[in-house]
N, C-alpha and C positions, 0 to 999 in steps of 0.2 A: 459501804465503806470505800473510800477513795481506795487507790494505789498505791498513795504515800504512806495513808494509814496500815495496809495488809504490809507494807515493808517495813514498817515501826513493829509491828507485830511478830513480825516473822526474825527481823536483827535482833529485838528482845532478849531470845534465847543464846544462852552461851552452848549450846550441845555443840558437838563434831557427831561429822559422820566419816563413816568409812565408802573409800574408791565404787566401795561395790553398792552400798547404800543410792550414793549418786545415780550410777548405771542404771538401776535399778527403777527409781524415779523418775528416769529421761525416758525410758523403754515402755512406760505404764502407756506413752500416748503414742498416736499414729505418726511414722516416722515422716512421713513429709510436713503432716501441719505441724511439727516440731521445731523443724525446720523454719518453715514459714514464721514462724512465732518468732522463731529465733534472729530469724532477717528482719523481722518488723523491729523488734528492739533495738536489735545494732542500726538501725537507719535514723532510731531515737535519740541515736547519742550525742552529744557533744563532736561537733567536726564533719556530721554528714549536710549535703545541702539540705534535708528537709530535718536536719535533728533537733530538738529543742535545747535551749542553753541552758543546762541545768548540770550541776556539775554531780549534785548525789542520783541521777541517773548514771553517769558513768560508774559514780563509785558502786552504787546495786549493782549492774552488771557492765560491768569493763568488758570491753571486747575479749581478753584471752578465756575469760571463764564463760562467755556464749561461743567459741571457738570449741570448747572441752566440752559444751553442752550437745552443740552439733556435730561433735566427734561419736560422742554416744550415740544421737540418734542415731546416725549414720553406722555405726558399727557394730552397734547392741540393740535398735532398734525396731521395731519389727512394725511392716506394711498396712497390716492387715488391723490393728490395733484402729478401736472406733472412738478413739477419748481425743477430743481436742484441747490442747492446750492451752489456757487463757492466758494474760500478762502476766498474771500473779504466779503462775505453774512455772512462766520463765524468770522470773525474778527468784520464785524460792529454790530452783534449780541452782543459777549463778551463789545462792545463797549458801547450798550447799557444799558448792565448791570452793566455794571461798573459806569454807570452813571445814575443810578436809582436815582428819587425824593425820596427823604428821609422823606416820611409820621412821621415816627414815631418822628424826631428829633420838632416836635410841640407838642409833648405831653409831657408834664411836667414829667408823671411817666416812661417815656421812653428815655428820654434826658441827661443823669446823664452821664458825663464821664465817669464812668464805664460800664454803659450800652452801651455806642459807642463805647468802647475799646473788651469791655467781645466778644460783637458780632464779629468783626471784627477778633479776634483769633480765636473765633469758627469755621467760614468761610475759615480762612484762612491756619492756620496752623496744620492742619490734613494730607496739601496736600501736606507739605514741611517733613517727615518724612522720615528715610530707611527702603527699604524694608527689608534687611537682619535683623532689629533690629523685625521689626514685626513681620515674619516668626518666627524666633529664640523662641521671647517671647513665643508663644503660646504653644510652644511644652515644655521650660523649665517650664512653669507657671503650665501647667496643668499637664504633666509626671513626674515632679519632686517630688513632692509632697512627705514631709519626716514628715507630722505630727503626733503628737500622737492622733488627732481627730477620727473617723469616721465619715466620710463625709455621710451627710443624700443620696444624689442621683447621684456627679459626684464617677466616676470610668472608669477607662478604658476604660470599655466594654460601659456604658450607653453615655458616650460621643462617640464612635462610631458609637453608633446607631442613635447619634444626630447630627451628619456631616459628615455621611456615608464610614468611616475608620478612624481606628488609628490617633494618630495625627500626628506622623512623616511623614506617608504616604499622611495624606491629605497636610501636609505644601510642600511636596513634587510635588504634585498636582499644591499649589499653583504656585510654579514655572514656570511647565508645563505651566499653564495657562498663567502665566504671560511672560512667554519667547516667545509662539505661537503668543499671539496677535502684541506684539513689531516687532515680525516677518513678520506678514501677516495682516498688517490696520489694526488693531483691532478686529481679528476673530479667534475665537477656532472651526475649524467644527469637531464634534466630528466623523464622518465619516474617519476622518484622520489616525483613530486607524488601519482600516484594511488596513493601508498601510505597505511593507514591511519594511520600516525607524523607524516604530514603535514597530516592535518585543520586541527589547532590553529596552524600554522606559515598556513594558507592564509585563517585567517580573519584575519587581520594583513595580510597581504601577498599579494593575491589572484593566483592560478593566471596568470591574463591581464596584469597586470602585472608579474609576475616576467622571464614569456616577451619583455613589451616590452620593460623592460631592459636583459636580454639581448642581444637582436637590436638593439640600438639603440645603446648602447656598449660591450657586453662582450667580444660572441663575432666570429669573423669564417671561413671557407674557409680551407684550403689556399690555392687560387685567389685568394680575396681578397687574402691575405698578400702573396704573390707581387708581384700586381698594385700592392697600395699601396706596396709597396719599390721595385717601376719605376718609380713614378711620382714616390716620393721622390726618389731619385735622379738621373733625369731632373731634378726642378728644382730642389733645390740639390744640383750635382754637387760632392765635396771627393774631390780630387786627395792623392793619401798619405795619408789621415784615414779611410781603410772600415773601421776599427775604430770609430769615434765617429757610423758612419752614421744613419741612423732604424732604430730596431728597431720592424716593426710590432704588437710584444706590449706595448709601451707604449700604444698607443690602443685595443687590442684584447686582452685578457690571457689570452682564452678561444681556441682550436683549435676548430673543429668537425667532428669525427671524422665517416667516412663513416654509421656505424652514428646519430648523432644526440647522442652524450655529446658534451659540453664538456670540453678538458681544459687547466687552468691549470700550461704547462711550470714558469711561475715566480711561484706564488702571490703573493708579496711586491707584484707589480704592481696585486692587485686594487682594494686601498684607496685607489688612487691613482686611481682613471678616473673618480671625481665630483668629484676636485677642481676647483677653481677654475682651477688651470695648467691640467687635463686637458680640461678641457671650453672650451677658449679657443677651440681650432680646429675643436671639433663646432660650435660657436655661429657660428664667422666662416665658416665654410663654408656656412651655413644663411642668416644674417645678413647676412654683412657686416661691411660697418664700426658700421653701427649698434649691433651688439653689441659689439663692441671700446669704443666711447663707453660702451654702458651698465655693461661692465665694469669701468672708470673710475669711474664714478659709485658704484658699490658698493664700490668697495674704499676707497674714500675715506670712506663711510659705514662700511661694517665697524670701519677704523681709527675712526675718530672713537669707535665702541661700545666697542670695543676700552679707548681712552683711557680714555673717564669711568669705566670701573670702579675704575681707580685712585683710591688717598684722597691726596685732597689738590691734586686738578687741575682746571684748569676749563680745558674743552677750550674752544675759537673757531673757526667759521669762516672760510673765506676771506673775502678784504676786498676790496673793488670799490674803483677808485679811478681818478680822470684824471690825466692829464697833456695839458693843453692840450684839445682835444675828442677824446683817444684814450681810451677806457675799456680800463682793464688790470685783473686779476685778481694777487691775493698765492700767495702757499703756499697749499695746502688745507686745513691745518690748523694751530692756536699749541696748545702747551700748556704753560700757565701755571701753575709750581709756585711755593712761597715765596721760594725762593732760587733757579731756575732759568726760561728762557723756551726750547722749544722749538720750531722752526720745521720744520712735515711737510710735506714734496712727495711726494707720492703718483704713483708710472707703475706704471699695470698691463700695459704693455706687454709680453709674454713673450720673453724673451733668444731669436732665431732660429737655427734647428738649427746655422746654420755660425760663428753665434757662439759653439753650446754644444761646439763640436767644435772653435772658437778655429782656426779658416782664416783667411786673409789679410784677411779683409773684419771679423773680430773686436773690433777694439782701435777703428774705425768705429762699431760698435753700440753698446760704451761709450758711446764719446764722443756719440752723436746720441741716448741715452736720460737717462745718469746725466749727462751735460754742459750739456744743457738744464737739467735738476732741477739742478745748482748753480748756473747761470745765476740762475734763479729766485729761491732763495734770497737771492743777493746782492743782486735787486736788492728784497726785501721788507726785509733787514736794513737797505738805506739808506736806504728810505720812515721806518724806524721811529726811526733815527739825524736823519733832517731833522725829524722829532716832527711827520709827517704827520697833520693832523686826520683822516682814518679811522684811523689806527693810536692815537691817544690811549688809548683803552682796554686798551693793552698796554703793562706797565710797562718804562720802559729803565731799570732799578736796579738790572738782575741778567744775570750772566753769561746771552750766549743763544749755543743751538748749534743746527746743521742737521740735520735727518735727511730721510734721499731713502729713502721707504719701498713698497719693491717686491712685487707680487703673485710675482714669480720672484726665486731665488736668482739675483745678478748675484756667483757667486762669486769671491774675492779682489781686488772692487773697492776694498776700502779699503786695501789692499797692492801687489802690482803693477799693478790696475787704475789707479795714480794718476800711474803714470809718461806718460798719453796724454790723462789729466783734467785740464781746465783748475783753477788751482786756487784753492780755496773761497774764497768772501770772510769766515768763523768757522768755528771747526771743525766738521767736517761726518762722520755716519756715513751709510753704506748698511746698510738693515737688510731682512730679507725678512717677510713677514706671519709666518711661522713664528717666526723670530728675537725678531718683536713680540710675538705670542703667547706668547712665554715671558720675555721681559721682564716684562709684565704680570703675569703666574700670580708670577711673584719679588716684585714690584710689591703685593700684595696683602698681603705679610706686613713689606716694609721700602718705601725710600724710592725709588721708582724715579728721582727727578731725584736721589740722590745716587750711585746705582747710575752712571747717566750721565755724572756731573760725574767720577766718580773712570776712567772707561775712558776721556772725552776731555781728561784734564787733561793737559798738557804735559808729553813726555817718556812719557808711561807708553805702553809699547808695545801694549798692548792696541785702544789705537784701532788700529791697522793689521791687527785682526783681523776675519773676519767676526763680528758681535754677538750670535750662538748660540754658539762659541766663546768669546769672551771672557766671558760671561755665566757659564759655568762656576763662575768665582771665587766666584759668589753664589748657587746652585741649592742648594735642599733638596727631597729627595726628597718630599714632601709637595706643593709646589709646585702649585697648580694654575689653569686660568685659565677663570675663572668662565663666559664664556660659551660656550666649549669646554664645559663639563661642563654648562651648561642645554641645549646643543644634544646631548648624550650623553644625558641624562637624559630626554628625549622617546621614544626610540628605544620598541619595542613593549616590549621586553627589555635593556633598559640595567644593569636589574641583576645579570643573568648573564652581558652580553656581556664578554669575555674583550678582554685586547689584546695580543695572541699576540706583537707587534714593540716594544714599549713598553720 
């Protein structure tokens, strides 16, 4: 019987299973060729260089549910188990998952439309990104930096030391990683280096920084795995939600096999681990708060770079002002088109796991990140409405709108998220850096304050979308966004680098 067939067989049935049911069936086989199994399939997918184009592959196993498959083997798995796994063991596996009892939808404080919606983007659409936009980001995000701040702890040199090279080099890395496993099932053996094919690859990206890397954000134990998921779990416990738990191949993409190969269960994760989200909690782990402020400070910068590539805008700082002997601060950003004013609050604050898993404390987090950022806004609108001598330099001629623009997807805040948002004092979008980033790249060839004006005009259902979505209406393939592609273009090999997810 084909494969196609044993999966008509196996979707057939309407059963659910239970969390532990799953486990259960990931653990019957030996936890590396589980593994293996499981990298073979994701490299099947839709969007790897060697994956067949077939889209009901993706839909049997979507990358998040071989991510929860090699979460199990890895955490409930056991070594010594002599069963290997065939295709069909990973397909009914994903099959299972995908058909998990749904504990949580009986709980009142966990049942809310947006809690089934919030969850189901956090799960899902992480895995549907480009790599090229990730890569890019993290090197324009953190190397660009043109503020007049001083940054308490990032710099150059300390973020080096904090993911074991430069950041061109390490993004370059990621590549590396990311090209070998596509290449070879899922495996980077770093033995590979003393091969003669790698000379040329090691004068770019030296042998001892590859290794740091590595060891620094990449790779991690068995053991370690384990241990980072107790410890997750231990401290944000979510009760009916161990579906949406922490997968520790999110901070960590690499296995490190007894023999000393690296192997990426679910490649898709690698381009992710220098981003800017990814490296939030390497930094606050290291740092502190202090980097959480300096991560603030650059996103607000990023944005601002972001802005003026646009024609036609003159971005503004924020604007210092009193009231009485209190000094208060505006939005972090104006920008000022012909016919449009728009008003930027910037929170780099990362949406917390039991937010992104939408638990009871969820519709909280909204409100104490994106509820401030409206707060705010309102009360710069009314400095600008009383024709405050610091604001004079901003015209009130023209329609002005909010935007609360986020380092994380605070997904379907402009939708169900508004049912618990205080509400705006002008129409107001949630946008994500990614979101902005392709605003821009559209920005570059038409009007982006008309782009704007027409998604929050009255009535048009679009504002209630997230702004990567609604942006749709106006994408051409050609689309690109200029400092994304200066920060591509650095790369040793930009011109052969591939974007396998694109």
């Amino acid at each position: 019987m084909a494969l196609w067939d044993d999966l008509i067989v196996i979707t057939s049935s309407s059963r659910e299973y239970s969390y532990t049911e799953f486990g259960d069936f990931v653990r019957r086989f030996n936890q590396e060729a589980m593994l293996f199994a499981v990298a073979r399939r994701a490299l099947s997918l839709p969007g790897h260089l060697d994956g067949v184009n077939s889209s009901r592959a993706f839909v049997a196993t979507p990358p998040w549910a071989l991510a929860a498959v090699a979460k199990a083997a890895i955490c409930q798995g056991n070594p010594f188990r002599s069963a290997v796994p065939s295709e069909r063991d990973v397909v009914l596996a994903c099959h299972m998952h995908n058909n998990l009892i749904s504990d949580e939808l009986g709980r009142p404080e966990l049942n809310s439309p947006f809690a089934v919606l919030a969850r189901i983007a956090f799960e899902q659409f992480p895995y549907q990104e480009s790599i090229m936009e990730e890569i890019s980001r993290s090197m324009a995000f953190f190397d660009g930096y043109a503020g007049g701040k001083t940054l308490e702890v990032v710099s150059s040199e300390s973020m080096k030391q904090l993911i074991g090279a430069d950041m061109t080099t390490a993004a370059a890395i990621v590549i590396l990683l990311a090209t070998a496993v596509d290449r070879n099932a899922g495996i980077f053996d770093p033995a590979w280096m003393d091969q003669a094919n790698f000379e040329r690859i090691l004068e770019v990206m030296p042998r001892d920084e590859v290794l740091a890397v590595v060891d620094a954000v990449f790779a991690g134990s068995m053991a370690e795995f384990r241990a980072e998921d107790a410890a997750a779990r231990n401290r944000v416990p979510l009760p009916y939600l161990d579906r949406y738990a922490f997968n520790p191949l999110t901070s960590r993409p690499f296995v490190r096999l007894a023999d000393g190969r690296l192997l990426a269960p679910v490649p898709r994760l690698i381009s992710r681990r220098l981003s800017p989200l990814e490296l939030y909690y390497v930094g606050l782990k290291r740092w502190g708060e202090p980097f959480a402020r300096d991560l603030g400070e650059l996103l607000e910068d990023y944005l601002g770079r972001q802005f003026a590539t646009l024609p036609g805008v003159t971005v503004c700082p924020e604007i210092v002002y009193h009231e009485g002997k209190k000094e208060l601060k505006s939005t972090d950003k104006f920008l000022v088109f012909d016919d449009l004013v728009v008003l930027v609050e910037a929170k780099a604050r990362r949406s917390p796991l039991a937010a992104r898993a939408a638990d009871a404390s969820a519709q909280r987090q909204y409100t104490d990140t994106l509820g401030k950022a409206f707060g705010q806004l309102g009360r710069t609108l009314a400095k600008i409405h009383e024709g405050a001598a610091e604001f004079a330099h901003l015209p009130a001629d023209r329609p002005i709108i909010g935007m609360v623009a986020t380092l994380d997807p605070w997904y379907i805040a402009n939708s169900f998220g508004r049912d618990f948002l205080p509400t705006p004092a002008l129409p107001t979008i949630v946008a994500s850096v990614r979101d902005i980033e392709h605003l821009v790249a559209i920005g570059q060839r038409r009007s982006a304050s008309d782009i704007l004006t027409q998604i929050m005009s009255a009535g048009d259902e679009r504002q209630a979308w997230d702004l990567g979505i609604a942006l749709n209406d106006f994408r051409d393939p050609d689309d690109t966004n200029p400092l994304l592609m200066q920060a591509w273009n650095r790369l040793p090999f930009a011109e052969s680098a591939a974007d396998p997810a694109a």
